[in-house]
N, C-alpha and C positions, 0 to 999 in steps of 0.2 A: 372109246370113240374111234370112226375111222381117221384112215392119213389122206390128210389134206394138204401135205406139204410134200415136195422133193429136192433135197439135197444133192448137187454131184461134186465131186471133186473134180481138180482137171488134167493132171499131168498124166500120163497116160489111160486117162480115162475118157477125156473128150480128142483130146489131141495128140500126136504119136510121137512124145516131147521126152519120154524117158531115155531112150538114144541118143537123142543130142544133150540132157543132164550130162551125163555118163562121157558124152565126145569132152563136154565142157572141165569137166571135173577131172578128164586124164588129161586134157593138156595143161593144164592149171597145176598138178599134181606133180609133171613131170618136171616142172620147175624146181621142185622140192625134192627130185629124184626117190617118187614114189610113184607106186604102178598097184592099182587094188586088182582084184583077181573078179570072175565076174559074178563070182557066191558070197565075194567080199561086199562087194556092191550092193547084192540085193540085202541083204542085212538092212541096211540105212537108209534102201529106198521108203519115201513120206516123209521123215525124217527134212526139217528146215535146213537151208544150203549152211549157215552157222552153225545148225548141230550135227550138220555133217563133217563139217572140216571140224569141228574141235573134238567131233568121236575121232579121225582117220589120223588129225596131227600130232592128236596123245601119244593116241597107239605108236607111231611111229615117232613120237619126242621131237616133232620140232616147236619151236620155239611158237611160244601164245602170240608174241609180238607181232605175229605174221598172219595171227585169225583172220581180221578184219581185210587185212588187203587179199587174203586167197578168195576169202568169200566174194569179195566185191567183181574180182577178176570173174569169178565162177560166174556170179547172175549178168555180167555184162555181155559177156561170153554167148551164154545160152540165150539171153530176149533174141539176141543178133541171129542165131543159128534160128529159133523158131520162128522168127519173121520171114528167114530165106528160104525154110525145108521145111517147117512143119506142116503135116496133111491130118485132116480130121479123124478121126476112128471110125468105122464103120456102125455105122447103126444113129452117129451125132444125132440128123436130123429127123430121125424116126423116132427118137425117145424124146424130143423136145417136144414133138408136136402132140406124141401120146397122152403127154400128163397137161402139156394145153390145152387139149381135148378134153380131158376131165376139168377143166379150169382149179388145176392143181396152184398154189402158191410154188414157185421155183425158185432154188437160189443155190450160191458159187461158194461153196467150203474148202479152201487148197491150203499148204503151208505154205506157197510160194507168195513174193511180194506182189502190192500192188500192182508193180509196172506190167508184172504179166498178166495176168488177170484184165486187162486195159489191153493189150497186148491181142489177146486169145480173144475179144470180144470184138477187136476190130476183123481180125483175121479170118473168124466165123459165122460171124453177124447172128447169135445168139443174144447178143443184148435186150431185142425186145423180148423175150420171152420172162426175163428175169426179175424176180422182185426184190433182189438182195445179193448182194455178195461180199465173202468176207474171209482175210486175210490173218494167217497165223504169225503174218510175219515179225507185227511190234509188238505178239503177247509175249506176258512173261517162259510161256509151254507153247510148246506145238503140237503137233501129233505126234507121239498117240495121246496127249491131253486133247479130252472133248469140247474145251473151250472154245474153241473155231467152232467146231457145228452147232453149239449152246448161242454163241453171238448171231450167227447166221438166221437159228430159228427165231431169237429175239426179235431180229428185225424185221422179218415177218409177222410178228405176233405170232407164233406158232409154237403149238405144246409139242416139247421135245417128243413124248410119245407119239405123237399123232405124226410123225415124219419118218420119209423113208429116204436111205444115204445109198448112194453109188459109187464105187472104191476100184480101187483096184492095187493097192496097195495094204499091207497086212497093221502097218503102223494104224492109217487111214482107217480100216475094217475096227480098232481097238476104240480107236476115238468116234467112230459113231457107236458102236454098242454102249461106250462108258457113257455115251449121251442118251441113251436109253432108246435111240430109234434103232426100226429099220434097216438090215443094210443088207445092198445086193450088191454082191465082188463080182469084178469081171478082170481076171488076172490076166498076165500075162502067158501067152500059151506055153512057155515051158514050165510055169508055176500053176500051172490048172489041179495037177496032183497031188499036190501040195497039204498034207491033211490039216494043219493050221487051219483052212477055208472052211474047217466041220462050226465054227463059230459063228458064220453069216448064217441070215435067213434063206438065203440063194445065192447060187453059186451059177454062170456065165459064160459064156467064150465071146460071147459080145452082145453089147448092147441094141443090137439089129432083131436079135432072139427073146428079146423082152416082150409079151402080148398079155393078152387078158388073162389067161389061164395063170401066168407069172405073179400077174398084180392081184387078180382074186386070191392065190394063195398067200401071200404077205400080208394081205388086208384082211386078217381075223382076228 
């Protein structure tokens, strides 16, 4: 059957939020007198703010007791940063309107919480477009578990096969494949080389560069 459905993630895939994660997470970090490196970081980018701090506080032995309050500092942190700095990715409103055009089912697969997602809808005004969106935050997995894009397509009614996921994170890229769709990466430009990306169906430098000849090749 064709895809009738489109999945995107959001953190640097609609919005240019991975910078300010990364600002949030070193000054948060630095409290604990740790400093990741910037190949440390992409490691765990998709990766939920929780199973980010409890990969980074192992690794470096501090104490569990402190999960809960670094994470909460972290997402407080960052909504605050992306409401005052965050700017759209280029191409946003070209690929909403593309797959509107096809009267595509759309909808919002992130591991970030709620509040951002709420957040990035007010900021963008992508809301009308959407038939669903849905959050890794209170599952038991995040990404790279495909359960976020499994729930997303539920609530659409949409057959996992018949949907196509936009990533831009390699976590993100595992967890639409394990969900049997679709997935077009659109990385970050110093990770475009990246040969890991040989696992999508298409590969990107942005989503402005997505047109017919893209979609016809995916859709077979």
């Amino acid at each position: 059957m064709a895809i009738d459905t489109v999945i995107f993630d959001i953190d640097g895939l609609l919005i240019d939020s991975e910078p300010l994660w990364n600002e949030a997470a070193e000054e948060v970090f630095k409290q604990y007198g740790v400093m990741l490196t910037e190949a440390q970081y992409h490691t765990t980018t998709g990766l939920r703010t929780k199973e980010f701090v409890k990969w980074w506080f192992g690794y470096f032995n501090i104490s569990e007791l402190e999960y809960q309050n670094a994470e909460t500092k972290i997402v407080n942190a960052v909504l605050e940063k992306i409401e005052n700095k965050a700017v759209a990715m280029p191409g946003l409103s070209h690929i909403f309107e593309f797959f509107y055009n096809k009267q595509f089912k759309i909808g919002l697969a992130t591991s970030s919480p709620q509040a951002l997602i709420d957040l990035v809808l007010k900021l963008t005004g992508i809301g009308p477009y959407l038939h669903a969106t849905a959050s890794a935050d209170l599952l038991p997995f995040g990404k790279p578990h495909p359960q976020v894009y499994l729930n997303c397509a539920a609530q659409m009614n949409s057959i996992p096969t018949n949907c196509i996921c936009f990533e831009d994170s390699f976590n993100g890229m595992i967890a639409a494949k394990s969900a049997r769709m679709k997935c077009v990466v659109v990385p970050h430009f110093s990770q475009l080389k990246d040969e890991r990306w040989g696992a999508a169906d298409l590969k990107l430098s942005s989503l402005q560069n997505f047109g017919e000849l893209h979609f016809n090749r995916i859709n077979q």
